[in-house]
MIVEX-745916 format. One line per field, with one value per residue (C-alpha): x, y, z; residue in three letters; residue number from 1. Coordinates in steps of 0.25 Angstrom, whole numbers, always signed. Layout:
N
c1 (X, ...)
c2 (Y, ...)
c3 (Z, ...)
residu (Ala, ...)
num (NUM, ...)
END
This chain:
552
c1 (+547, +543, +527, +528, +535, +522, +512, +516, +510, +497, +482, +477, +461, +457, +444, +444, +429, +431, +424, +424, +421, +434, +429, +441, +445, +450, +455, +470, +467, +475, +463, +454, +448, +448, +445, +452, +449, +460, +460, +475, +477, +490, +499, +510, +510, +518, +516, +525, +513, +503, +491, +492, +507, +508, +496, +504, +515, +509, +502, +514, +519, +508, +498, +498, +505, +504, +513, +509, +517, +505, +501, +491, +482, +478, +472, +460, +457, +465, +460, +472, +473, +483, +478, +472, +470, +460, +464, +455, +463, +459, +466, +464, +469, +485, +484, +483, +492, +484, +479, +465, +464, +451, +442, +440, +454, +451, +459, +467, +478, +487, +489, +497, +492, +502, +490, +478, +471, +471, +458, +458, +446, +435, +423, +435, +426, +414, +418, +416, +426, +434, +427, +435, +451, +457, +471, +473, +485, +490, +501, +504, +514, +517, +528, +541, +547, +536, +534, +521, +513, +502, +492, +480, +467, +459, +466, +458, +461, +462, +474, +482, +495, +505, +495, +488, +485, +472, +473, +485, +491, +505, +512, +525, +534, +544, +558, +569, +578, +568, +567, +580, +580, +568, +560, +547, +532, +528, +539, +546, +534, +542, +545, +535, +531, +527, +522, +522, +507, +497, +484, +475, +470, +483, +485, +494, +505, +518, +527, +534, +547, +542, +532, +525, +517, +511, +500, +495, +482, +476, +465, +458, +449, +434, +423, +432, +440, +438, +452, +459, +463, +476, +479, +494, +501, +514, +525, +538, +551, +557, +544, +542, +557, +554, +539, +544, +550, +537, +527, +523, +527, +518, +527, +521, +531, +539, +541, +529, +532, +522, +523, +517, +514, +502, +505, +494, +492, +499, +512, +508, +510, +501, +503, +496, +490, +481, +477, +458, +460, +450, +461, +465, +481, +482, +481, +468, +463, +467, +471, +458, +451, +450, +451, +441, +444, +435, +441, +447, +440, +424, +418, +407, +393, +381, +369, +356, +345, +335, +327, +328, +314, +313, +301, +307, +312, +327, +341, +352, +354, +362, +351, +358, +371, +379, +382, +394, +405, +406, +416, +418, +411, +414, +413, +400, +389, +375, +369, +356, +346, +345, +332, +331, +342, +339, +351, +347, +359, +375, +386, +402, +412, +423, +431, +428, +418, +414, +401, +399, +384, +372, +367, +353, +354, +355, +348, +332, +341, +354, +355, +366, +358, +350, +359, +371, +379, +383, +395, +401, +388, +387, +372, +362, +353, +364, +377, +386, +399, +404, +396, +399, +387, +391, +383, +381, +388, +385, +380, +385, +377, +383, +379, +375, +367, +354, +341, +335, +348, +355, +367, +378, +372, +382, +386, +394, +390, +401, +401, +399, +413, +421, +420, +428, +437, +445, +435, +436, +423, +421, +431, +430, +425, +436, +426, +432, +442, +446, +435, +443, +437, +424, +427, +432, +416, +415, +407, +409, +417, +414, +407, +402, +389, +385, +374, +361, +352, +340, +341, +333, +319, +323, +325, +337, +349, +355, +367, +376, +376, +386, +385, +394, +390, +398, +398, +387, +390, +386, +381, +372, +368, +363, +355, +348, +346, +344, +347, +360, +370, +385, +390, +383, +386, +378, +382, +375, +369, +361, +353, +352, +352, +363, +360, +362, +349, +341, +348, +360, +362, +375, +382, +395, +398, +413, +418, +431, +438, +453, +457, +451, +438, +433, +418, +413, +399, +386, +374, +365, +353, +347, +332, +326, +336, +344, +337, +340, +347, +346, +359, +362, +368, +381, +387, +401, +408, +421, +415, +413, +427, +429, +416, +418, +432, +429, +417, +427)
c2 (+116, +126, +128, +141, +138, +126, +137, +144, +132, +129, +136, +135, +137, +134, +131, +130, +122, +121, +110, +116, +131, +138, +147, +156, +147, +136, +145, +140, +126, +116, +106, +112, +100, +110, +104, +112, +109, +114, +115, +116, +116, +109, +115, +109, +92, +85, +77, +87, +98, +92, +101, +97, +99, +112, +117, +111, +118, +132, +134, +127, +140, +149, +138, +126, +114, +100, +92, +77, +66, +60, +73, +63, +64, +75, +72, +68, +69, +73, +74, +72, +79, +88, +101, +99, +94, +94, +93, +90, +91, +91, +99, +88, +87, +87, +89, +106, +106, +116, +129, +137, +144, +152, +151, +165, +169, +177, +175, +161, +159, +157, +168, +167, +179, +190, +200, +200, +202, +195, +194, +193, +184, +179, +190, +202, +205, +205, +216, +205, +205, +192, +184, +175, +171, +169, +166, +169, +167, +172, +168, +177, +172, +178, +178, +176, +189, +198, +204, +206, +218, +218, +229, +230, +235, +233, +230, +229, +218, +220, +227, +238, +240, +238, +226, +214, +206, +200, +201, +200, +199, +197, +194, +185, +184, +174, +174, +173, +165, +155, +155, +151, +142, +134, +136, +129, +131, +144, +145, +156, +165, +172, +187, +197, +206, +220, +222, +211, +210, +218, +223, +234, +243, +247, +245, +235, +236, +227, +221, +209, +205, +190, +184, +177, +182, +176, +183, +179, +185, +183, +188, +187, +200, +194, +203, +216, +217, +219, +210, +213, +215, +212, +214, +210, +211, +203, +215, +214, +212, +225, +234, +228, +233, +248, +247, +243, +258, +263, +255, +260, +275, +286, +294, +291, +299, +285, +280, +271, +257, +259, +243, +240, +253, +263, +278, +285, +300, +301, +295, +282, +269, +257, +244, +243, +231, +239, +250, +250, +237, +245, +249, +263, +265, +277, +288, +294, +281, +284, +269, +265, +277, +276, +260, +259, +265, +278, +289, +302, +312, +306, +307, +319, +312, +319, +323, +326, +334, +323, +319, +308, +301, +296, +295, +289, +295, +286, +291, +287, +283, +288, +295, +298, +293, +283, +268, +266, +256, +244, +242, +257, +256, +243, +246, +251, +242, +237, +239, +228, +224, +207, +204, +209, +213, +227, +236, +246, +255, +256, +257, +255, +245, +254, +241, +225, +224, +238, +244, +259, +265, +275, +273, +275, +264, +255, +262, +254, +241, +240, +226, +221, +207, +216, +219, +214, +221, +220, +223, +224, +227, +235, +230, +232, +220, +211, +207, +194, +188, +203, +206, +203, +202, +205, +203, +215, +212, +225, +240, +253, +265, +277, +278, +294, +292, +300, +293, +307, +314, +305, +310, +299, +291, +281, +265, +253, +240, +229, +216, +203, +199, +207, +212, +206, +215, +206, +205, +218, +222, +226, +238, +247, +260, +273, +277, +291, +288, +301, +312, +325, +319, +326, +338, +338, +334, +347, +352, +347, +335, +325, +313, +298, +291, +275, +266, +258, +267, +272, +279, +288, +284, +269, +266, +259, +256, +242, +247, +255, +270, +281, +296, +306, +318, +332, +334, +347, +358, +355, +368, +368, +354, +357, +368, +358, +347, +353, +339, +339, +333, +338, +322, +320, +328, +330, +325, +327, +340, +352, +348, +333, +323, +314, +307, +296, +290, +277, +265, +273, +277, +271, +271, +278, +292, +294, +307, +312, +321, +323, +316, +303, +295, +292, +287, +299, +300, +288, +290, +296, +302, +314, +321, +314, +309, +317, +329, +345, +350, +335, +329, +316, +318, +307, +304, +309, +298, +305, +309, +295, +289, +290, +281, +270, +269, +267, +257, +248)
c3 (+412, +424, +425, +420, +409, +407, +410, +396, +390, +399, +399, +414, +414, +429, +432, +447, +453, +468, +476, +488, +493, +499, +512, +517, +529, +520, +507, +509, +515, +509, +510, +501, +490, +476, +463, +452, +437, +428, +413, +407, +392, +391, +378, +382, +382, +393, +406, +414, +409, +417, +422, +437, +438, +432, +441, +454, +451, +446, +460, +469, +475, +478, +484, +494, +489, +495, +489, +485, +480, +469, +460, +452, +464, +460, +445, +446, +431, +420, +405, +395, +380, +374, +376, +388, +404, +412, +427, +440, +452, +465, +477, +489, +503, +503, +490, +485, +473, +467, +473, +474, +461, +466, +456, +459, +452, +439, +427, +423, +430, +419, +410, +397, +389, +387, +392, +402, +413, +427, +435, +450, +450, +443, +448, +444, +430, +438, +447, +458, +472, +473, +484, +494, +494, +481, +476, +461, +454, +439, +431, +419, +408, +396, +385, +390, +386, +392, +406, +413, +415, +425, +427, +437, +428, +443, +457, +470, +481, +495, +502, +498, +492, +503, +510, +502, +514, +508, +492, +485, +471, +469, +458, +455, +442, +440, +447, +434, +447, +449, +434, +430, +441, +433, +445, +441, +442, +449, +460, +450, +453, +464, +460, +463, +454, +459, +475, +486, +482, +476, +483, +486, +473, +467, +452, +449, +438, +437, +426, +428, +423, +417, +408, +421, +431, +444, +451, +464, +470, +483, +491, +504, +505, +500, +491, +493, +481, +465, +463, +449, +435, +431, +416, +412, +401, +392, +388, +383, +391, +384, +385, +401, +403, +399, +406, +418, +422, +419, +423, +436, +432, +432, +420, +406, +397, +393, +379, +376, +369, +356, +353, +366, +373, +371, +376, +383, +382, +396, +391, +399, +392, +392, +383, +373, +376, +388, +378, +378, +387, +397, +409, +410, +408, +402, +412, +406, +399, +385, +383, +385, +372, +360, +360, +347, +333, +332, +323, +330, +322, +324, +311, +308, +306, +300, +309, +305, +311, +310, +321, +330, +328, +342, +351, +362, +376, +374, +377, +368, +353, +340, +331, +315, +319, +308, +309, +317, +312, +317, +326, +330, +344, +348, +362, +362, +371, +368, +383, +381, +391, +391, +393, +378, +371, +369, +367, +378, +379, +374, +382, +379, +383, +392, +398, +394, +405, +407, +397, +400, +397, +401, +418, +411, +402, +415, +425, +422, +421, +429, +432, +423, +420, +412, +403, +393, +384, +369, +364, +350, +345, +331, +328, +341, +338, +329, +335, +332, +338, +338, +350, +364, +373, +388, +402, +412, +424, +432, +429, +436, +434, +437, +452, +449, +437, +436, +427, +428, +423, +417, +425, +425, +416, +414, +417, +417, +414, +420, +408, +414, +405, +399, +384, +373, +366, +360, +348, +343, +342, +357, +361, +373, +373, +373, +385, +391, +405, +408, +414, +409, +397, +401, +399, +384, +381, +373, +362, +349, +354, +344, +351, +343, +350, +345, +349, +344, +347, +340, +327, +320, +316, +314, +330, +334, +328, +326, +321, +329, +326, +329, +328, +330, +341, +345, +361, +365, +373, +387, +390, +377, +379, +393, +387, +378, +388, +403, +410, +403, +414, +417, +416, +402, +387, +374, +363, +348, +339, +342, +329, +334, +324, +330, +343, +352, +358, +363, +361, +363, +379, +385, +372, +370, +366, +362, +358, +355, +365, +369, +356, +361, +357, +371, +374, +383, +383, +386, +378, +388, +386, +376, +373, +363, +351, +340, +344, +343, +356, +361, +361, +368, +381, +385, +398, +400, +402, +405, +418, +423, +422, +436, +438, +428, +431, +446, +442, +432)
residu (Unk, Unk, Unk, Unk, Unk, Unk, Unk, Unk, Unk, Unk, Unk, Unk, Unk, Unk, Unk, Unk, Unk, Unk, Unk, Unk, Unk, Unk, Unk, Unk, Unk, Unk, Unk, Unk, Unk, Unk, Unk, Unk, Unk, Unk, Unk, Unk, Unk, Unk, Unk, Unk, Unk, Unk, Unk, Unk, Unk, Unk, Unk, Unk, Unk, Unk, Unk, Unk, Unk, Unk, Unk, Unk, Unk, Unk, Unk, Unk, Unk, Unk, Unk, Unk, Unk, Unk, Unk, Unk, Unk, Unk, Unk, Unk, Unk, Unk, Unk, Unk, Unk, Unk, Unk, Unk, Unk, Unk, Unk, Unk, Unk, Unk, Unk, Unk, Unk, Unk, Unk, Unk, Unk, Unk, Unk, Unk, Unk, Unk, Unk, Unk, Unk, Unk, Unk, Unk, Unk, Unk, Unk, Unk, Unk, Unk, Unk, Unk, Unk, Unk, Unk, Unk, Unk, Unk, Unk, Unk, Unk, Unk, Unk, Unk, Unk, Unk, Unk, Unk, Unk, Unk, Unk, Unk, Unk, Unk, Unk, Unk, Unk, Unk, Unk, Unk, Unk, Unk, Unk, Unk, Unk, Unk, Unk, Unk, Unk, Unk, Unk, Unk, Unk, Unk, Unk, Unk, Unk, Unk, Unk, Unk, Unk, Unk, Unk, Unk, Unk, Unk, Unk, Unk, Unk, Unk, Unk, Unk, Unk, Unk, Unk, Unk, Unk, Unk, Unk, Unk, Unk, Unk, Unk, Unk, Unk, Unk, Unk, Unk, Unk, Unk, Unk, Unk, Unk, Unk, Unk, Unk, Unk, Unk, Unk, Unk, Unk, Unk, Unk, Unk, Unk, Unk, Unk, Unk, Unk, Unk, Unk, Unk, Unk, Unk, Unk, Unk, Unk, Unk, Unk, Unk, Unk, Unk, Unk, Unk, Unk, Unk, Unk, Unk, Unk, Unk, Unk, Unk, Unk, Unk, Unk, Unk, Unk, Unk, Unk, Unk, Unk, Unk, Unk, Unk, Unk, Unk, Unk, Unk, Unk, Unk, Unk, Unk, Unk, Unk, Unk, Unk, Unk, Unk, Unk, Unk, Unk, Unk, Unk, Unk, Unk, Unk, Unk, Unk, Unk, Unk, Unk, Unk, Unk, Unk, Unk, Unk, Unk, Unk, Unk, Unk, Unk, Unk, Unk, Unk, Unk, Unk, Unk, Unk, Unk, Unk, Unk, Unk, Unk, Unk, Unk, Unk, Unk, Unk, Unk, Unk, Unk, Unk, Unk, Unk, Unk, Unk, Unk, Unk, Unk, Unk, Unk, Unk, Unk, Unk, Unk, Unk, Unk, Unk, Unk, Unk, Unk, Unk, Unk, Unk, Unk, Unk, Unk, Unk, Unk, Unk, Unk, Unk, Unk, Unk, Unk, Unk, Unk, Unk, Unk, Unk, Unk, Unk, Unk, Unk, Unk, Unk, Unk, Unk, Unk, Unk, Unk, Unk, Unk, Unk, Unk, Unk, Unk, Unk, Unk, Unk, Unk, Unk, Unk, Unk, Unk, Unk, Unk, Unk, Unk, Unk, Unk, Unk, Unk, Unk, Unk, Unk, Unk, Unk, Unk, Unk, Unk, Unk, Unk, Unk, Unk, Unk, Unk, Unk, Unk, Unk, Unk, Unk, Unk, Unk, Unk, Unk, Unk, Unk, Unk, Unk, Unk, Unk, Unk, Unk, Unk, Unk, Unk, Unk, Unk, Unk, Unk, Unk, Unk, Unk, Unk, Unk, Unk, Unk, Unk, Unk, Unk, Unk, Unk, Unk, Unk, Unk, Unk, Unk, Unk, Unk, Unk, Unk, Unk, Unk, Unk, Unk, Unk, Unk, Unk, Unk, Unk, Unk, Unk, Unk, Unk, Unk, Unk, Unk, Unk, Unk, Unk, Unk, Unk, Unk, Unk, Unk, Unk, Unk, Unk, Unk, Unk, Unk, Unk, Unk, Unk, Unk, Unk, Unk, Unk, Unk, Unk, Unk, Unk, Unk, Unk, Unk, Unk, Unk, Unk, Unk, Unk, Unk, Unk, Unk, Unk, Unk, Unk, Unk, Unk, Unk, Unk, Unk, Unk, Unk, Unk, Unk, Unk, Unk, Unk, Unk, Unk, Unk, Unk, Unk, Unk, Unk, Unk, Unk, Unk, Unk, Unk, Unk, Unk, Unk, Unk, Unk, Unk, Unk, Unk, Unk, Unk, Unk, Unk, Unk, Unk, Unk, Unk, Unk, Unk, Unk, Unk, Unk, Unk, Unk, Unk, Unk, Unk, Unk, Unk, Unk, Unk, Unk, Unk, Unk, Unk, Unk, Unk, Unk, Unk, Unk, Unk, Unk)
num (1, 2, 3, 4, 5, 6, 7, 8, 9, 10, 11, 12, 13, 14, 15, 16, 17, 18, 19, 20, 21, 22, 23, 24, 25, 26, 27, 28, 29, 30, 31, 32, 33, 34, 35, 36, 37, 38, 39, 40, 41, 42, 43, 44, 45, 46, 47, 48, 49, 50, 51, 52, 53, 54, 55, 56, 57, 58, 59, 60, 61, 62, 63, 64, 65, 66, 67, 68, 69, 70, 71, 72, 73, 74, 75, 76, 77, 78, 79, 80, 81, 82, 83, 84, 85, 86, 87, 88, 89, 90, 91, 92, 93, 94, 95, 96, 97, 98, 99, 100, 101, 102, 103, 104, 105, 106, 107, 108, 109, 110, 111, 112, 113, 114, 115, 116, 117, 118, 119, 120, 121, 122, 123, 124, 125, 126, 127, 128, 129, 130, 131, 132, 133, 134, 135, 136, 137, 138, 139, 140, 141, 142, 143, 144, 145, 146, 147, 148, 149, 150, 151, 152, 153, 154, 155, 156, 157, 158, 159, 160, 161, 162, 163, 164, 165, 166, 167, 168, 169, 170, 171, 172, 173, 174, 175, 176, 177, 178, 179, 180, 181, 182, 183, 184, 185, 186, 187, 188, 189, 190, 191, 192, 193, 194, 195, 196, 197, 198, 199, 200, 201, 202, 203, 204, 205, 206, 207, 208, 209, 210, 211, 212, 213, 214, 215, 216, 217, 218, 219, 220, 221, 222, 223, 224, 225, 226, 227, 228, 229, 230, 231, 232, 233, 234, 235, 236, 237, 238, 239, 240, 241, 242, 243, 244, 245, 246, 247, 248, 249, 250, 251, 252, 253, 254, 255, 256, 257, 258, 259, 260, 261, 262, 263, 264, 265, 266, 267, 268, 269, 270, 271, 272, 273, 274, 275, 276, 277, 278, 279, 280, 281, 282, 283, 284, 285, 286, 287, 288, 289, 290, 291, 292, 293, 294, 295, 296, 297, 298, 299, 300, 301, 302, 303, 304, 305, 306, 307, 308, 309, 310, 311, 312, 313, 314, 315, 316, 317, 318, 319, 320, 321, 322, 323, 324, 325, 326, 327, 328, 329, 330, 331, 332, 333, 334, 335, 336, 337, 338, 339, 340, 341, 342, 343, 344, 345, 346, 347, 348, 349, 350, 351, 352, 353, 354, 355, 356, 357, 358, 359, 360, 361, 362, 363, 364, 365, 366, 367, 368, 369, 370, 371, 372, 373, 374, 375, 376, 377, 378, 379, 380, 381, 382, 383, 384, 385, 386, 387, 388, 389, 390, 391, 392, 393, 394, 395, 396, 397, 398, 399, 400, 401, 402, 403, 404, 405, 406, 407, 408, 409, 410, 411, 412, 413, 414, 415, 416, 417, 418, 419, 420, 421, 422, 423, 424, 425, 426, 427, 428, 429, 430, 431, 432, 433, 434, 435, 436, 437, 438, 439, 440, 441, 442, 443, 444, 445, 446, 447, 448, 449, 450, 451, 452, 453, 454, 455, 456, 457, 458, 459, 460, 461, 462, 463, 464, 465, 466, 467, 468, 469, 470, 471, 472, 473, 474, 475, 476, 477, 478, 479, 480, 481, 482, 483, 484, 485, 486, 487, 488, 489, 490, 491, 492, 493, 494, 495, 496, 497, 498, 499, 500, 501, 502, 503, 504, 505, 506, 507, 508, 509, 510, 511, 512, 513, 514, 515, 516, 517, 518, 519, 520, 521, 522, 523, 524, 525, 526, 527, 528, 529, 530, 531, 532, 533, 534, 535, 536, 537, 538, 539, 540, 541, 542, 543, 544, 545, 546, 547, 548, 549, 550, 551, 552)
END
């Protein structure tokens, strides 16, 4: 039995501890004294399974070797049971059979799940540079009958495309000759896939012709580079036959495959798979819109001419709007500050790690300690299981924003971790990624505004509330509020009534435009609350997209 053929059947979780610190003069010296500890959950039984040979031979070809005629010197302890081994091994003098896998490296080495992504080391969610030498390496494998798509979602290592002297990725598939020759253990990694090497900033997307992938990646620059995303995908050898002609292609009037294809309003096709993953495919981001259930046509809501009773100098909340259904804006965040708890502001989740919200609900507090972020909140002050309590990691306002204006008023919190979508009840938001969208913000467009802000007479709500608000004219807006910026829009009634207000500021604003539900406003500011000629006033969001886009 070859090792890949074992690797099928073995979990690797490596937990590397080194015992001593490697500086860049001895990176490659054989004589380097490494303790590795390495968990294997063993599914298969047998002595020719053994942790310590499959390991040996999975790193033989790519690493230094030294050969040595007692392997058992090597164990210095090994628990027995029939699941699972715990293996010590130390790298001595003479004795290297296994190589540096830098505890930088991101992502398991391993990978048997027929869709995912690939980290180029640990700090990469952080937005943190690699730091030092690293050598990574990653072994896809998935259903025999499959192939391999590999897409870069984030590329930036030194070099360009014709040089990678410093970092490198290259990747390898299996050579069918080695195969039928029953070449064993990782010597049938042998065929390039795509370029020499990959480097530079260029997007990546290649399609092997197996169901195994090695991936090799080494750098030398130091604190320069962001590193990458790789996300990759299992597809059928039928549908990977009529993809590959068109993989590369710029033409997108081909035949979409509807059992595992989505067709973008271009033409383009994207599996299905990738469709509201967070990564643009489409040419204008319509794979990413309209990722939640929200009916096309919004529904009417009755305004009244009732007053806002509030006394208070506050921006942002939904005055006589209804209860929303639970579930309908799952993507909407609860920005709260930590000493207390306090919801503060809303915001929405436009990627797993990327919450988008008001400049002016940051601007007192930047720091990101100060703040964490709920999300699948329905109730303000009661939330179970279903919600998902995330830390700040960092905070971008907009670099132009204007606290006397309220000009740019708009900013990214980066999560600490990534949001959990699996759940269900944490979606992202349809947020607007194409800034021709701007300018189809025209009177009457019907618009829908949700948030835990205060409500009429009875102060905030703990439920959240939604209302349902026509876009105003600018030009007649302008006319009521002077300071009315060119980058902002009104939303709401010439009677008032309906509003959005304190409690409110950051949340999201989606209104239907170019047959799309897209978010395309943030609660910004308004004159007093619900009042006669004071609508509430939202960030176009549409004229941003270059902005976030580049801070992401």
């Amino acid at each position: 039995m070859n090792l890949i053929s074992i690797l099928l059947l073995v979990t690797f979780v490596f937990q590397v501890n080194c015992t001593k610190t490697i500086n860049d003069d001895e990176y490659y010296d054989d004589d380097i004294v490494e303790e590795t500890r390495l968990k294997v959950t063993v599914i298969a039984k047998g002595k020719h399974n053994s942790p310590v040979n499959l390991i040996r031979k999975m790193f033989k070809r790519f690493y230094k070797e030294k050969a040595s005629s007692n392997d058992d010197d090597d164990i210095i302890e090994e628990t027995t049971g029939e699941t699972v081994k715990v293996v010590k091994i130390s790298r001595k003098k003479g004795k290297n059979y296994l190589p540096t896998f830098d505890a930088e490296c991101g992502s398991n080495p391993i990978l048997f799940n027929p869709n995912g992504n690939i980290y180029s080391h640990t700090d990469y969610e952080k937005n943190v540079t690699y730091t030092g030498f690293l050598q990574c390496f990653w072994i896809i494998n998935t259903d025999p009958k499959s192939r391999i798509i590999v897409q870069s979602v984030d590329f930036d290592l030194a070099g360009n495309s014709t040089q990678c002297d410093e970092d490198s990725l290259v990747v390898y598939e299996p050579d069918y000759k080695n195969l039928l020759k029953n070449t064993s253990d990782i010597d049938m990694f042998t065929r390039r896939v795509g370029k020499s090497a990959y480097c530079g900033s260029t997007p990546i997307k290649i399609l092997s012709s197996s169901n195994r992938l090695l991936l090799i990646f080494k750098a030398r620059s130091i604190g320069k580079h962001k590193g990458f995303n790789l996300r990759y995908a299992a597809i059928p050898d039928d549908f990977a036959n009529r993809l590959k002609s068109t993989l590369n292609s710029t033409t997108y009037n081909k035949t979409c495959d509807k059992s595992l294809e989505w067709k973008c309003p271009s033409s383009q096709c994207i599996l299905k798979r990738w469709r509201c993953d967070g990564f643009d495919d489409c040419l204008n981001s319509e794979d990413e819109m309209n990722c939640f259930p929200l009916p096309k046509q919004l529904p009417k809501l009755e305004h009244r001419e009732k007053r806002s009773v509030n006394d208070e100098d506050d921006w942002g909340r939904v005055v006589n709007g209804q209860q929303a259904a639970k579930g309908a804006w799952s993507f909407i965040a609860s920005l709260r500050y930590a000493a207390n708890g306090r919801h503060l502001c809303g915001g929405s989740l436009i990627s797993t790690q990327w919450v988008m919200t008001a400049a002016h609900c940051l601007q007192t507090f930047p720091h990101p300690k100060l703040w964490y972020v709920d999300l699948g909140r329905y109730y303000k002050n009661i939330g179970g299981s279903e919600v998902q309590r995330m830390k700040v990691d960092r905070i971008y306002i907009h670099p132009s924003f204007n606290p006397i204006t309220f000009e740019n008023d708009i900013a990214l919190l980066r999560l600490a971790t990534p949001a959990n979508l699996v759940k269900g009840q944490v979606t992202l938001s349809p947020v607007v990624r194409n800034s021709l969208s701007a300018g189809q913000l025209k009177a009457n467009v019907q618009c829908i505004v949700a948030g835990w802000g205060d409500t009429r007479n009875t102060g905030s709500s703990d439920v959240l509330r939604q209302a349902i608000l026509p876009v105003i004219d600018y030009r007649l807006c302008k006319s009521w509020l002077p300071y009315l910026n060119e980058k902002s829009f009104c939303a709401g009634y010439q009677q008032g009534g309906v509003d959005a207000c304190s409690g409110d500021s950051g949340g999201p604003l989606l209104c239907y435009i170019g047959g799309q539900t897209v978010q395309a406003g943030i609660v910004s500011w308004g004159s007093d609350c619900a009042q006669r000629f004071r609508p509430g006033v939202y960030t176009n969001v549409a004229l941003y997209v270059d902005w976030f886009k580049n801070v992401l």
